[in-house]
C-alpha positions in Angstrom: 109.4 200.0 22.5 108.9 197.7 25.4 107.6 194.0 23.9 104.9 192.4 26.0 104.2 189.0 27.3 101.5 189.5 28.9 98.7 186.3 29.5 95.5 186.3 31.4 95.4 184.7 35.4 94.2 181.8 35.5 89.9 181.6 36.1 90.0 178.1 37.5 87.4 177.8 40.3 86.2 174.5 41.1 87.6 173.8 43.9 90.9 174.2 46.4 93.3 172.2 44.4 92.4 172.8 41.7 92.7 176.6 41.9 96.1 176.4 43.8 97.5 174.3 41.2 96.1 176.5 38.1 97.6 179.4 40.1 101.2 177.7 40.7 101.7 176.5 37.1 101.0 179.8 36.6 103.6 181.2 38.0 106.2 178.5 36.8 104.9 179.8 33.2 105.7 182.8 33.8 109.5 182.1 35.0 109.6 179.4 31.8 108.2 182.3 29.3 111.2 185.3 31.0 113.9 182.7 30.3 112.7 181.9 26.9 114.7 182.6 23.6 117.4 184.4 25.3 121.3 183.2 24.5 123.3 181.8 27.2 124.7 184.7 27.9 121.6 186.9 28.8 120.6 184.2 31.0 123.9 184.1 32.7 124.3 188.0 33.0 124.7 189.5 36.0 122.2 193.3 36.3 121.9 193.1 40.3 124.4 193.5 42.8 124.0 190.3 44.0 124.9 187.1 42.2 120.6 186.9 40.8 120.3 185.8 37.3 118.2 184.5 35.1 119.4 181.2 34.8 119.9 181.2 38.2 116.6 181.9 39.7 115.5 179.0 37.6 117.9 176.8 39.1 116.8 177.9 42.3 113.3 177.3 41.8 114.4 173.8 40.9 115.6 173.5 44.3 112.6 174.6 45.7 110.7 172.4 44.0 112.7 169.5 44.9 113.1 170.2 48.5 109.6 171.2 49.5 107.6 168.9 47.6 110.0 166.2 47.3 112.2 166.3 50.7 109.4 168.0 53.2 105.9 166.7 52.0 107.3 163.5 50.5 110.1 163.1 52.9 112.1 162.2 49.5 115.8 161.9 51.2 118.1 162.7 47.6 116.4 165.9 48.0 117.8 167.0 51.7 120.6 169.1 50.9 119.8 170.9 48.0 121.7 174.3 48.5 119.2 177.1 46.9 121.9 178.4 45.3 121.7 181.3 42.5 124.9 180.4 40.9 125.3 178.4 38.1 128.2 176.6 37.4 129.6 176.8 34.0 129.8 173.5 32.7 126.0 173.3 33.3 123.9 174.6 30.0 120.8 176.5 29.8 118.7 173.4 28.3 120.4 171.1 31.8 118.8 174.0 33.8 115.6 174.2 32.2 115.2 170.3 32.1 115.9 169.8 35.8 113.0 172.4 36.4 111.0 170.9 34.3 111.2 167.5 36.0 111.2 168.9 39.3 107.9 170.6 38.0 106.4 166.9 36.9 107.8 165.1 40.2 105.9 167.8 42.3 102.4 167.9 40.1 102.9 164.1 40.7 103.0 164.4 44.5 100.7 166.8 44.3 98.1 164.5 42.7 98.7 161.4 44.5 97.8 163.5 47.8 95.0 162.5 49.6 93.9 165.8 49.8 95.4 169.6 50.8 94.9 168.2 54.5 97.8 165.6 54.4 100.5 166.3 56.7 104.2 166.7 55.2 106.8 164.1 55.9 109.1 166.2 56.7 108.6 169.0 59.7 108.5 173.1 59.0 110.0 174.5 62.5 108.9 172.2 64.7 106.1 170.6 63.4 104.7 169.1 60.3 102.4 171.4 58.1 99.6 170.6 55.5 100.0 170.4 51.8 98.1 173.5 51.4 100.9 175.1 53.4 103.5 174.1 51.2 101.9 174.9 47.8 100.5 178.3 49.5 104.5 178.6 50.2 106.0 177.3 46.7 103.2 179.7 44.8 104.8 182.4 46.8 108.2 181.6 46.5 107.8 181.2 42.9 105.8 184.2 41.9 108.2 186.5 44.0 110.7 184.9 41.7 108.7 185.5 38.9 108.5 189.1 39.7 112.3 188.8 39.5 112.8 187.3 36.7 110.7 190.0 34.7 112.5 192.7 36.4 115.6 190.8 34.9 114.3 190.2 31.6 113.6 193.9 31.1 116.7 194.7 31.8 118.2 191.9 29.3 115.8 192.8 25.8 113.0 195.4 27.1 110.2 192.5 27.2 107.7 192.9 29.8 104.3 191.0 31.5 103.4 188.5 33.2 
C-alpha cells in the first residue's frame, strides 16, 4: 500500500511576489518532505542509471540556489563556481546536505525580500544580458519542482510513499 504525502498548492493571491514565492517554497517543501525520515543509505541509493539520488538532487538544488540567487541576481562572487553536481561525497552527511539547503533557502528568501521589486535587473548576466528577478525565480521554481518531481519518483522507488 502506497503511503501518501500529499498537501494542498498553495492559494496565495495577493500579488506577484507574493504568489511566486508561496509557490517556490512550495516546491522546496516538497523536496525537504521526499528526503525526510529516510537512512543515509536510501538517500544515497542509486535507482537511475545515472548518478540521481536523493541526497543528491538536494545538494544540487543547493547549488542552484546559491548560484542563481546568490552569484547571478546578487552577483555574490563565493558562489561562481558551484559545480551542480549530483554526487555526494562520502564524508558529507545527510544533516551537512540538508543544512546547506536550508541556508541556501534563507540567503535567497533574504535576497529575495530585500529586492526592490521582481523588475530589478540581476547582477550577473543570463546569455548576454542581464534578466529580471522574476526571470530567475520563474527559473529556480522550475528547476526545483522538475526536481521535485524527481525526487518523488525516487522516493517511490526507496519506501512506496507518494504526493506532492
Amino acid at each position: 500500500m502506497l503511503e501518501s504525502q500529499r498537501e494542498a498548492v498553495p492559494r496565495n493571491d495577493d500579488g506577484e511576489l507574493d504568489t511566486a514565492l508561496a509557490f517556490l517554497s512550495f516546491a522546496r517543501s516538497c523536496v525537504l518532505k521526499k528526503v525526510a525520515g529516510l537512512s543515509e543509505e536510501q538517500l544515497r541509493r542509486r535507482l537511475v542509471v545515472s548518478d540521481t539520488t536523493l541526497l543528491g538532487l538536494v545538494q544540487h538544488l543547493t547549488d542552484a540556489e546559491r548560484y542563481w540567487f546568490g552569484y547571478t541576481f546578487a552577483g555574490d562572487p563565493r558562489h561562481a563556481d558551484v559545480d551542480f553536481d549530483m554526487v555526494v561525497e562520502p564524508d558529507r552527511s545527510p544533516e551537512q546536505v540538508l543544512a546547506d539547503y536550508r541556508a541556501a533557502i534563507a540567503e535567497s528568501d533574504a535576497h529575495l525580500v530585500a529586492a526592490a521589486g521582481l523588475e530589478v535587473r540581476t547582477a550577473r548576466p543570463v546569455g548576454d544580458s542581464p534578466r529580471t528577478l522574476r526571470w530567475v525565480l520563474a527559473h529556480m521554481t522550475s528547476e526545483t519542482t522538475r526536481h521535485a518531481g524527481h525526487a518523488d519518483i525516487l522516493r517511490e522507488l526507496v519506501d512506496g510513499a507518494t504526493g506532492r
